[in-house]
C-alpha positions in Angstrom: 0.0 0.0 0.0 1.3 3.9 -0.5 -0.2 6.7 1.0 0.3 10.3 0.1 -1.5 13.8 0.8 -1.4 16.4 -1.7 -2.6 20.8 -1.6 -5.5 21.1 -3.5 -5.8 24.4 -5.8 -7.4 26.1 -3.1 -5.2 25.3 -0.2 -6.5 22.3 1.4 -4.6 18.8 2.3 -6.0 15.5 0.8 -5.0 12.4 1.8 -5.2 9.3 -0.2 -3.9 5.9 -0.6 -3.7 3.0 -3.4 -3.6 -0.5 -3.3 -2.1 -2.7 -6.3 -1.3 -6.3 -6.1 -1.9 -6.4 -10.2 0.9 -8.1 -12.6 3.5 -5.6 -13.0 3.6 -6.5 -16.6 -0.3 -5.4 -17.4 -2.1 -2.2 -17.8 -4.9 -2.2 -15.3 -7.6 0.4 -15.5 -8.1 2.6 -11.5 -10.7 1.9 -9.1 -11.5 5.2 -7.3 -13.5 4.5 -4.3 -15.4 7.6 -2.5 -16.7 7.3 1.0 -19.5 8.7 3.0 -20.4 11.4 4.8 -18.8 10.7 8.6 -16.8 8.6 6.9 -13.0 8.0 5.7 -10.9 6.0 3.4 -10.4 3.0 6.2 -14.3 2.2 5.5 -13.5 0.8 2.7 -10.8 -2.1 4.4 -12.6 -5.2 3.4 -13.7 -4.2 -0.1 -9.6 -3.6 -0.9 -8.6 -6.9 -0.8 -11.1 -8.5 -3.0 -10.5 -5.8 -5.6 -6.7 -4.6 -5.3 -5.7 -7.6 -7.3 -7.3 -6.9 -10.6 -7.4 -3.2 -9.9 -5.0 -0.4 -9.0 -7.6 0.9 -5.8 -7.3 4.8 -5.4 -9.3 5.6 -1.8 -9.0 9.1 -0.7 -10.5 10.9 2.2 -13.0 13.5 1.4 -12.0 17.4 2.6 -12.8 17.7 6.0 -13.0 14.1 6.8 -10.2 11.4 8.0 -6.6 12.5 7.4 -7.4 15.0 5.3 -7.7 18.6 5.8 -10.7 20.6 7.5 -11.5 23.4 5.6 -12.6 26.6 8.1 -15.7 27.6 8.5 -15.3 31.1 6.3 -14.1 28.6 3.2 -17.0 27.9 0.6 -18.0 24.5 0.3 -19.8 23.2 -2.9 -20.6 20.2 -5.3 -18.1 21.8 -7.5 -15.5 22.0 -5.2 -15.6 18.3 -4.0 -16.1 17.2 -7.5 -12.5 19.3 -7.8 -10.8 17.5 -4.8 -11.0 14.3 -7.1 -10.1 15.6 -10.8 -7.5 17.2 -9.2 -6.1 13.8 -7.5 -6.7 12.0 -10.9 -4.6 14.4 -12.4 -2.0 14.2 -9.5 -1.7 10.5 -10.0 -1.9 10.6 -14.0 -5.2 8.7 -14.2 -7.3 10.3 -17.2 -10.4 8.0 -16.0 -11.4 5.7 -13.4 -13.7 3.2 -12.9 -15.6 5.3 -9.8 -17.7 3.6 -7.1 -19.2 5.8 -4.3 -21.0 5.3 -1.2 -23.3 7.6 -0.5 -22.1 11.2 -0.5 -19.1 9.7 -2.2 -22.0 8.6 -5.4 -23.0 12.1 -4.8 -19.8 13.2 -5.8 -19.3 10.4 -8.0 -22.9 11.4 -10.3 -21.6 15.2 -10.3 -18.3 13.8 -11.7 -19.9 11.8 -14.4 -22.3 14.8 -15.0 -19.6 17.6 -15.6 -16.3 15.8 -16.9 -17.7 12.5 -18.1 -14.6 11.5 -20.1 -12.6 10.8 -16.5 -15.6 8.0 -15.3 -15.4 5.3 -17.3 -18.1 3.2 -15.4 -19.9 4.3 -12.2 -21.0 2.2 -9.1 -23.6 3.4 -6.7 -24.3 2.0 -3.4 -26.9 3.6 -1.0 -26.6 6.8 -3.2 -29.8 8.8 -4.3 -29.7 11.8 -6.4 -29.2 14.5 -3.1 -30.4 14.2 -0.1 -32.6 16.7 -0.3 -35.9 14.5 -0.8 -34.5 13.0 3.2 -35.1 13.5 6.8 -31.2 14.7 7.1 -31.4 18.5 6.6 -34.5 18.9 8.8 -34.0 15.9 11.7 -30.2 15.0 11.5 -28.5 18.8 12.2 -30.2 19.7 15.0 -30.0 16.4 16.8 -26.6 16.2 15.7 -26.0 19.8 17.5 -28.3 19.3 20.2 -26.7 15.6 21.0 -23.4 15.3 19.7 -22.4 12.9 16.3 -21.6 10.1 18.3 -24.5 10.1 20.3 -27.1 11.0 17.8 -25.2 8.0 15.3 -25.5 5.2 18.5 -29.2 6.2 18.9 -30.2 6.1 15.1 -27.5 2.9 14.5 -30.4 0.3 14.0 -31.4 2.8 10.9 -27.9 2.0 9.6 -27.1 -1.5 10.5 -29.0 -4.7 10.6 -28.4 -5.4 14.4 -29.4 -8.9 14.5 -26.2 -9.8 11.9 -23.9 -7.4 12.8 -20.5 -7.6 14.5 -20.7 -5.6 17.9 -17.1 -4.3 17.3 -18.0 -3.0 14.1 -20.7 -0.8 15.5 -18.4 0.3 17.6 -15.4 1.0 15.4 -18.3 3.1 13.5 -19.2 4.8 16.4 -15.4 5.7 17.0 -14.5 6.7 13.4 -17.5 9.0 13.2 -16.5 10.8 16.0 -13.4 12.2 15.1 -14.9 13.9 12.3 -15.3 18.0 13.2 -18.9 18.3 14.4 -19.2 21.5 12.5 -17.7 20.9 9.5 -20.0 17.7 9.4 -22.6 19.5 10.0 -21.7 22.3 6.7 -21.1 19.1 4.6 -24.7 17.7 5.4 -26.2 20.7 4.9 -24.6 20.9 1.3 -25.9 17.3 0.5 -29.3 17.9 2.2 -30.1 21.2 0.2 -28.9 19.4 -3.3 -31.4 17.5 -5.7 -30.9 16.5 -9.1 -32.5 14.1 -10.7 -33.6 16.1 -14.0 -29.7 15.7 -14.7 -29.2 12.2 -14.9 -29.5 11.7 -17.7 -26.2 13.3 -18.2 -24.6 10.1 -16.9 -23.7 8.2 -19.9 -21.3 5.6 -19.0 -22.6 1.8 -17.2 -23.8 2.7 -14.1 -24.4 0.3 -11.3 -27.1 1.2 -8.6 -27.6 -1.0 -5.3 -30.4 0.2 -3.6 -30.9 -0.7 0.4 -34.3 -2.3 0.6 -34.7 -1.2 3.8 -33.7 2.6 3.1 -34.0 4.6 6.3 -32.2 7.7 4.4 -34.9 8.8 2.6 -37.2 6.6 0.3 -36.6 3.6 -2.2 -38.6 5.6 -4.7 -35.4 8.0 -5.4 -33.4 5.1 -6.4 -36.5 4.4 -8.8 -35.4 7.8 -10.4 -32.1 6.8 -11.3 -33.1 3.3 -12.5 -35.5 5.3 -14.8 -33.5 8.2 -16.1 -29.6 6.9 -15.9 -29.9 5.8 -19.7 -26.8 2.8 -19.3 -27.7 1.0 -15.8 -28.0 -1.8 -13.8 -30.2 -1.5 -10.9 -30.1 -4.2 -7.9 -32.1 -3.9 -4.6 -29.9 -5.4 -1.4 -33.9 -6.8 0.4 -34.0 -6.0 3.9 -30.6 -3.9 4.7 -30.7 -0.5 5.8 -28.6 2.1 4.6 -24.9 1.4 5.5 -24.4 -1.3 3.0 -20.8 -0.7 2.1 -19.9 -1.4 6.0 -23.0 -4.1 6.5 -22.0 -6.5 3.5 -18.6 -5.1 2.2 -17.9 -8.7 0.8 -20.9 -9.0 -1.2 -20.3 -5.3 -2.5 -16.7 -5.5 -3.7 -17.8 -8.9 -5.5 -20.9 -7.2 -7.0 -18.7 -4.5 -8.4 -15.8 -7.2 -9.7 -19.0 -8.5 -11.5 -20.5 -5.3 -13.1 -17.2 -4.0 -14.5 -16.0 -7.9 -15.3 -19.6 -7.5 -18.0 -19.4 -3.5 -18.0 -16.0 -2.6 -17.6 -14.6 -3.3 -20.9 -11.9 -5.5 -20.0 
């Protein structure tokens, strides 16, 4: 594995690492992952080795999460601006496309990428990521519990509306709970009010390239019906249903997501 950090345009420190067991002889095409909100690079540890030997994995940490910088609170924070945070580490590392998967925020990110500069995402997987938050319960129930409660306290009290309790590791909910908060309450707070004011499903159809959705059946962000928009106006795209999981199903099922991306791009990925 390397690690690095590089200063984006504006000023900010990104941190980012990659993972590639591929035959030093071959060509591979990049797999960028993109995390959550609350989230960090690390999230992605059991996806990594399931997809580091066919791939060359790029995970970075979004601004104002993990290892990498926080911006203060006078600095503007946009979709434009994350969506710059990745070009800006493709170009850094010399990748002219990717294949991009996103959880969450991260397939926020990831849609707006494939949206504005659409020759750098060569196919796009979504998992628990709807077209903005806006049509959710985050910008009018999450921030003020969040202020009123704390991140790690209003996360342990909502956690059965992220994890399926009955089939879930008890150290992993608490790793969860940990990693969350360290984030900046604040900043977290700017970053889900950005996602929760942000809607755009009259744009999808600007996503051209395979696109892989994988829908939570048991969606407690918001409502199945927004992934129904995407199956319906992404014009290239696969659209799967994980029955009875709640949101967090990068962390719940990580196997069973890695393999379902090694699938889509082994049919999709034009290899």
């Amino acid at each position: 594995m390397a690690e690095g950090q590089f200063r984006t345009s504006d000023g900010e420190t990104i941190a980012y690492w990659i993972d590639d067991f591929t035959d030093p002889w071959t060509k591979p095409e990049t797999l960028l992952l993109l995390h959550s909100a609350m989230g960090h690079a690390q999230r992605f540890y059991a996806w990594v080795p399931l997809l580091c030997r066919q791939y060359p994995v790029v995970r970075m940490d979004l601004r104002g999460h993990g290892a990498s910088s926080v911006p203060a609170p006078s600095s503007p924070l946009t979709m434009e601006r994350l969506v710059q945070d990745v070009v800006e580490l493709m170009d850094r590392l010399g990748i002219p496309n990717a294949h991009v998967v996103g959880n969450s925020a991260g397939g926020y990110i990831g849609q707006n990428l494939a949206m504005t500069a659409p020759d750098r995402v060569r196919t796009l997987a979504l998992f628990g990521s709807t077209p903005g938050l806006k049509q959710s319960q985050a910008g009018t129930t999450w921030l003020p519990r969040i202020a009123k409660e704390g991140l790690r306290n209003f996360l342990a009290d909502t956690i059965a509306e992220r994890f399926p309790m009955d089939r879930t590791d008890p150290g992993l909910i608490q790793w969860f709970l940990d990693e969350a908060a360290k984030n900046d309450t604040p900043y977290i707070g700017r970053f889900v009010g950005l996602m929760a004011s942000l809607y755009w499903p009259e744009r999808l159809d600007l996503i051209r390239c395979p696109t892989l959705i994988v829908a939570p059946g048991a969606e407690t962000v918001g409502a199945l019906e927004n992934y129904h928009v995407m199956r319906d106006r992404i014009l290239d795209n696969e659209f799967l249903v994980y029955e009875g999981l709640p949101h967090n199903i990068c962390d719940a099922v990580p196997e069973r997501c890695a393999e379902e991306v090694r699938r889509f791009l082994g049919i999709r990925g034009g290899r």
